[in-house]
C-alpha positions in Angstrom: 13.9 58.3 31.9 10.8 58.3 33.9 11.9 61.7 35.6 12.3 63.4 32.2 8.8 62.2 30.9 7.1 63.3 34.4 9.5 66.5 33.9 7.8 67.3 30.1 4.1 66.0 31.2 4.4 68.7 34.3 5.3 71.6 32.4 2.3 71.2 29.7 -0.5 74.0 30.3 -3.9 72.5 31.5 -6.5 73.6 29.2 -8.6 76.8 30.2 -12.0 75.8 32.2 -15.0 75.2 30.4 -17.0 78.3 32.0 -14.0 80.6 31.2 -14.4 81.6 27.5 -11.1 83.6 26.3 -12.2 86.8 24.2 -10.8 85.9 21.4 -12.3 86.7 17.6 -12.4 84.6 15.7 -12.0 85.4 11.9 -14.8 84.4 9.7 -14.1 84.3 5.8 -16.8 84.8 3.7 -16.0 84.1 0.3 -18.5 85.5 -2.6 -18.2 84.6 -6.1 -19.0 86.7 -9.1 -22.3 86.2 -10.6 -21.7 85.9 -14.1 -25.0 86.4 -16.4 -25.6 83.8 -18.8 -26.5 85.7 -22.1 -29.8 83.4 -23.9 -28.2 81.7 -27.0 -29.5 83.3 -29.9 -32.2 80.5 -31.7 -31.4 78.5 -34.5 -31.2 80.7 -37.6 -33.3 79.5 -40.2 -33.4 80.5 -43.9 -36.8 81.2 -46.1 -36.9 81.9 -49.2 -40.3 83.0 -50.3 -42.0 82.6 -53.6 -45.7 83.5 -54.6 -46.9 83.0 -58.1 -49.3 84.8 -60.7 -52.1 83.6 -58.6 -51.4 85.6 -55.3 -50.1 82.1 -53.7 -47.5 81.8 -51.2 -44.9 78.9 -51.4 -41.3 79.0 -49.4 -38.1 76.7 -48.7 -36.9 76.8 -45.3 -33.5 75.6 -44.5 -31.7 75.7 -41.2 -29.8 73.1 -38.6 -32.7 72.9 -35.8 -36.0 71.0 -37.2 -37.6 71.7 -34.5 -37.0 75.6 -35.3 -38.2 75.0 -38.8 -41.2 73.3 -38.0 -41.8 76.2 -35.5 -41.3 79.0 -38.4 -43.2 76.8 -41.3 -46.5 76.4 -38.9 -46.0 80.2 -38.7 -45.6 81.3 -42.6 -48.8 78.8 -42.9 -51.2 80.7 -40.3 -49.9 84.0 -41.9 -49.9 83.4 -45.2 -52.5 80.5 -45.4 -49.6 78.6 -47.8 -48.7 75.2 -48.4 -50.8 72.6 -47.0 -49.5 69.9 -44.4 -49.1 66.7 -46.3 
């Protein structure tokens, strides 16, 4: 038994030397992926409808599902239009 293992164990290639380098390439993979552009969402839509009376006033209804959007466009129609006061 001992012959067949010293048999196998002599047959095994030593490993190249350390200052011998072996020319081969080896193959890189460089992998890119596909920059997708994110479009901008679109902003909130939000609906006005605008009224003035005899008097050359300005009053509207806004309606929409961002507040934040609405408060954005009322502050807007007030600096342009000099409308509604805060309350």
């Amino acid at each position: 038994m001992l012959l067949v293992f010293s048999a196998i164990a002599c047959e095994k290639k030593s490993p190249p030397p350390e200052g011998k380098s072996e020319n081969r390439s080896i193959p890189r993979v460089v992998v890119e992926r596909e920059k997708v552009e994110k479009e901008q969402p679109l902003p909130p839509e939000v609906k006005i409808k605008l009224k003035k009376d005899g008097k050359d006033n300005y009053s509207w209804e806004l309606a929409g599902s961002d507040v934040d959007q609405i408060l954005k466009v009322n502050e807007k129609l007030r600096k342009q239009l000099g409308g509604e006061k805060p309350r």
